[in-house]
FIDO-187719 format. One record per residue (C-alpha): residue in one letter; x, y, z. Coordinates in steps of 0.02 Angstrom, whole numbers, plus 50000, padded with zeros to 5 digits. Layout:
residues N
aXYZ
...
This chain:
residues 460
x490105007149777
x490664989849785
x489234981549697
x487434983549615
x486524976549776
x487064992249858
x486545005949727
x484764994649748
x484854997049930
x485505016649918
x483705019749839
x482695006649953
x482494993649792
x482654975349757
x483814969349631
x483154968149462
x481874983549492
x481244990449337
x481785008549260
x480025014749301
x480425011849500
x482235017849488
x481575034349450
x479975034249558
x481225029549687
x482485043049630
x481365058749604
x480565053349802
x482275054049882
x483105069249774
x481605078349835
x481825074450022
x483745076550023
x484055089949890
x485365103449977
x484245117949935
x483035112150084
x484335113150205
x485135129150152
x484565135350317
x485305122550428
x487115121850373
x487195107350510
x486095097050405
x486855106650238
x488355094550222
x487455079950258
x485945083650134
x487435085249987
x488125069750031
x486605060650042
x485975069049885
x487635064149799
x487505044849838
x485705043649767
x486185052749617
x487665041749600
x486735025249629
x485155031949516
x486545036149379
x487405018549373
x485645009749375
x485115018149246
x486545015149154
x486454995849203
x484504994649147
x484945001848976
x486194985448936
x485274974349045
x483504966648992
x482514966349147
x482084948149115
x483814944549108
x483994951049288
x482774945649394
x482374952949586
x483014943049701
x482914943449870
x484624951349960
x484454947650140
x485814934550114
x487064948850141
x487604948050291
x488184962450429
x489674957150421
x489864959850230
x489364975250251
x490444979650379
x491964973050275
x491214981350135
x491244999550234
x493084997050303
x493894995550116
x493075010550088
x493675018550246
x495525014550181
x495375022550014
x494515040250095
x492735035350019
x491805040950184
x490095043650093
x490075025250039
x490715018650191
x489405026350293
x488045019550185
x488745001050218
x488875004650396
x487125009950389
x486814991250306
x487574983350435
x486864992050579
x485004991250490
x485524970550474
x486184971450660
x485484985650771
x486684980550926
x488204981150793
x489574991150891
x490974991350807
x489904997450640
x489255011950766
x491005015850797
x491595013750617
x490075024950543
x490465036850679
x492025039450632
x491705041850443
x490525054350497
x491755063650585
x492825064850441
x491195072750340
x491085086250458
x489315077750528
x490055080750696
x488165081350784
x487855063250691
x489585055650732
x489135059550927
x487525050850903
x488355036250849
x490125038150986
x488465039151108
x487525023751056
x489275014051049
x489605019351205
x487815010651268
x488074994451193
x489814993451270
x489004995351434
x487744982251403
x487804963951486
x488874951751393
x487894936851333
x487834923451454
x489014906251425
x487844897151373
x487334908151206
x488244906551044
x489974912451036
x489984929650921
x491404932350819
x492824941950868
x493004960650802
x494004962050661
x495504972850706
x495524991150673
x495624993750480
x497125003750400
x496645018050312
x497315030250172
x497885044450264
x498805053750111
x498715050849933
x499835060849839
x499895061349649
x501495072549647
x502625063449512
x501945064249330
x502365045249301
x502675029749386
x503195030149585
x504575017049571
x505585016849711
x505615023949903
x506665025650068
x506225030550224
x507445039650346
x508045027650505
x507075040550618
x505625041050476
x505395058550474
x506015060350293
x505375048350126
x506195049049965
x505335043449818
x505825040749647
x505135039649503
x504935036949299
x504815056149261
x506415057049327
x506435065649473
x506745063849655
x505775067149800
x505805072549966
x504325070950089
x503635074550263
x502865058450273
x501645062850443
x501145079050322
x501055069950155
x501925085350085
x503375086149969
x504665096150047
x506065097149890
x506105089449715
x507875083249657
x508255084649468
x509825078149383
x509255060049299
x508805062349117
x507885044549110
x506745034549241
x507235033149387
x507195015149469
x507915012749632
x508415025749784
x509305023449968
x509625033550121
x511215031250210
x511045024050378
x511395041350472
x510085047550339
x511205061950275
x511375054850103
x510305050049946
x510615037549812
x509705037149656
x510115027549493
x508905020549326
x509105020249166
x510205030349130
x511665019049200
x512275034149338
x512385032949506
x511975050749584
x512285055449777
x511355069049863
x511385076650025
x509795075550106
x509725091750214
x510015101950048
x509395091649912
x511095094749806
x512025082749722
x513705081249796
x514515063949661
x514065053949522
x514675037449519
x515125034649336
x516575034749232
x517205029049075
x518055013849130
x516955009749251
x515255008249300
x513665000949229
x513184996549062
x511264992449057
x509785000249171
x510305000949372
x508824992249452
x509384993449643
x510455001449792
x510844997949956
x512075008350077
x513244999150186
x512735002750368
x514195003350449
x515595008950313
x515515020450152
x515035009750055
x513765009049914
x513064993349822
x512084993249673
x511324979749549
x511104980649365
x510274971949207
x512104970349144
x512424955449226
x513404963749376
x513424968549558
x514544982849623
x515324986749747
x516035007449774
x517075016149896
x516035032649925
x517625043149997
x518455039249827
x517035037949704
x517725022349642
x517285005349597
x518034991649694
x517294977149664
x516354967649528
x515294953749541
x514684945449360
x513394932849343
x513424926049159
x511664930449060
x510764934849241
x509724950449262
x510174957649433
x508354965849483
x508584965549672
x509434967549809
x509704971849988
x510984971450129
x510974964150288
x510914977650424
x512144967450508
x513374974150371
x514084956450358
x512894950350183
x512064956950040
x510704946449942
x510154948849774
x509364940449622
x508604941749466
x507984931849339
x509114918249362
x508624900049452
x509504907349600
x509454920349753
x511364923249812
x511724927349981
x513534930849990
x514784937450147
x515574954650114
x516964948050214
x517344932650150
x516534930449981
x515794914750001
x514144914749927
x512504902349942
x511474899949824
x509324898949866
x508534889049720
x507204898049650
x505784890849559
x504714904649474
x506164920149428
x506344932649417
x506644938149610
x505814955649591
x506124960249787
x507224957449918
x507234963150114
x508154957550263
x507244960650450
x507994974050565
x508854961350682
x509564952150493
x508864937750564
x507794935150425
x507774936850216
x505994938850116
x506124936549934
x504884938349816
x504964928449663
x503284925049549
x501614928449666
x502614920349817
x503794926449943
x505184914650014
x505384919150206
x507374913450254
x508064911750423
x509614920050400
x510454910750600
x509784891450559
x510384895550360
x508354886250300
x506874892050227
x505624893550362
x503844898150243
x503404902850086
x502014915550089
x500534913349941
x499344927649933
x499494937549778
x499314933949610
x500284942549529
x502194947149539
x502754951549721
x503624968549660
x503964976149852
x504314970750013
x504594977450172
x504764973350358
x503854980050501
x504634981650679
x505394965150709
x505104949050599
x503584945950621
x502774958850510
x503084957150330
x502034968550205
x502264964250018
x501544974449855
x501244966349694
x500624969249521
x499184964649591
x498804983049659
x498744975949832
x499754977749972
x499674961550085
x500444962450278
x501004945750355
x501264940050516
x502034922750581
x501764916950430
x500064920650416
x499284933750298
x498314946350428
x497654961650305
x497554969450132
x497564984650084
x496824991549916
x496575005749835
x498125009049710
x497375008649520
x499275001149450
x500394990349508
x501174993049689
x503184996949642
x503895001649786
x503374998449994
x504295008550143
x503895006050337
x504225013950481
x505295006250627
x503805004450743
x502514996650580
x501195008950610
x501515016850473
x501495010750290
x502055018250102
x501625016149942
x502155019149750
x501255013349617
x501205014849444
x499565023249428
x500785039549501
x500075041449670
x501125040649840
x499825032849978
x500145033350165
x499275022450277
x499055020850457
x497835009050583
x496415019250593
């Protein structure tokens, strides 16, 4: 539940109630919604448990509460200052971490605050639905339904707000790697996600499914950063343990390793990026270095040093003509592939813990500190600089186009953006969001986080 107020309400109490009413209250509701009353009527079975669950729950963490909490210290209060609204917000975070049984008791709230409240109707309904309360859910499609049909208020009554917009919910949540989820790619087409992660393993999804198709196994440390090739045949995968390892996606096998003993990287590989439009591989390190390898040959080809820096990130231009990347220097570099020439983005807060360029390349987000620096890679100037977290921007990703930005952070929140403007947020990860991967039309959303889930999220 998202607050005390609401275990109050759960069991039909004011705030501040004493023990003696929380278990009046308790033993009168257990009684009418214990499951053994309905075992006749499995229609009303599965709701009864639910129910029944939720008052034991709030009865439970009262309880608790009352035993640390003199009652003079916590006196009732009155709590029709929370609004419909609130708890209509407060039901859609639920509905985007899966927790249907709250999120139908603050739809409830709102509609009990608001009889004519569609869009709770519709939202309650739906929770419902996902329950199994299929005869309930209709009830509430039905009453929707009416007070869509009813006469909009006339021009001269007060202007209500607008609906918020459909809430993203937590499709999948996945805890398939035994540590940290620290890095992810999606296929171009997005039918395939690799993940990566600090158990040091790699793996391969059905994103739409949620379902881990292979697991690749040939890192003996963490794992820190993957890429898919831009025909989405191959895998890259490198961490701590300073190798470079290229799989083929279709079998999961590991066809090179890009390592040898006079070349390669000295200190803890932190990112990749394929080359769109050549074989060519790019990766980042903590040694100081940026590389650049030939993937017919398997060798190195280029170096590029940068005295005492940290590289952490970095990403490629889908034009094929730039790569930026940065670290904890004062700096992000954005430098040609064909000509070398590099510029240099001051930086105020390092390190730069995420890079991405739009699919068109027309523009660079870069998050540094709890802000993101939003470049516009044609007129060569900054054109924002997005404050929302607080805490590190670790992840960043684009949505169709470049208007839609969505950014993790240590924060465990995942933030989406558009024009400039932050639009959502999504919670629900426990640890820190590592890693972000969209799909080409946005409507789809990934997440790795340190607390070892995978979530997938999708516009409800």
């Amino acid at each position: 539940m998202a607050s005390f107020y609401d275990y109050y309400q759960v069991l039909g109490l004011d705030p501040g109630s004493s023990k003696a009413e929380i278990k009046k209250a308790y033993r009168t509701l257990a009684q009418q919604w214990h499951p053994d009353k309905f075992a006749h009527d499995p229609a009303q079975l599965n709701q009864a448990q639910a129910k029944f669950a939720l008052i034991k729950e709030a009865y439970e963490q009262l309880i608790q509460l009352d035993a640390f909490e003199p009652e003079s210290s916590f006196p009732k209060v009155s709590v029709d200052f929370v609004s419909a609204d609130k708890y209509y917000q407060d039901g859609v975070a639920y509905l985007q971490v899966d927790s249907y049984t709250q999120a139908i008791a603050s739809f409830t709230q709102a509609i009990r605050k608001q009889p004519d409240y569609l869009d709770a109707y519709r939202a309650r309904a739906f929770a419902l639905e996902k329950l199994g309360f299929n005869l309930q859910a209709e009830a509430d499609f039905t009453k929707a339904a009416e007070l869509q049909t009813q006469p909009q208020p006339s021009p001269t009554a007060p202007e209500s707000a607008p609906s918020p917009r459909p809430p993203w919910r937590c499709i999948h949540s996945v805890s398939s790697h035994k540590a940290a989820v620290s890095a992810m790619a999606l296929t171009p087409d997005g039918s395939k996600l690799v993940t990566g992660s600090h158990d040091q393993t790699l793996k391969i999804w059905n994103p739409q499914m949620g379902r881990v198709l292979k697991t690749l196994k040939g890192h003996d440390r963490a794992i820190c950063t993957v890429a898919v090739s831009g025909d989405g045949k191959l895998i890259a995968s490198a961490g701590v343990d300073q190798t470079i390892r290229i799989w083929a996606m279709h079998s999961g096998k590991q066809v090179q390793v890009l390592r040898s003993l006079f070349s390669g990287h000295s200190d803890t590989i932190t990112a990749l990026a394929f080359h769109p439009n050549s074989p060519l591989l790019i990766s980042a390190s903590q040694d100081w270095t940026v590389r650049l390898w030939d993937l017919n040959t398997g060798k190195e080809i280029e170096v590029l040093k940068h005295q005492g820096e940290a590289i952490l990130a970095l990403a490629v231009n889908p034009t094929g003509k730039a790569i930026a990347y940065g670290g904890t220097g004062k700096h992000l570099t954005l430098r040609s592939l064909k000509t070398g020439k590099a510029r240099l983005l001051p930086i105020q807060k390092p390190p730069v813990l995420s890079i991405a360029f739009s699919p068109e390349g027309d523009r660079l987000a870069a998050g540094y500190g709890n802000e993101i620096l939003l470049w516009d890679c044609d007129r060569k100037k900054t054109i924002a600089k997005l404050k929302g977290h607080h805490k590190p921007v670790s992840a960043l990703a684009f949505g169709s186009g470049h208007q839609v930005l969505v950014s993790g952070s240590h924060d465990k929140t995942i933030q989406r953006w558009q024009g400039g403007e932050r639009v959502e947020t999504l919670s629900g990860h426990r640890g820190e969001i590592l890693a972000l991967a969209c799909n080409s039309d946005g409507q789809m959303i990934i997440s790795g986080s340190a607390d070892k889930t995978v979530k997938i999220w999708q516009r409800a």
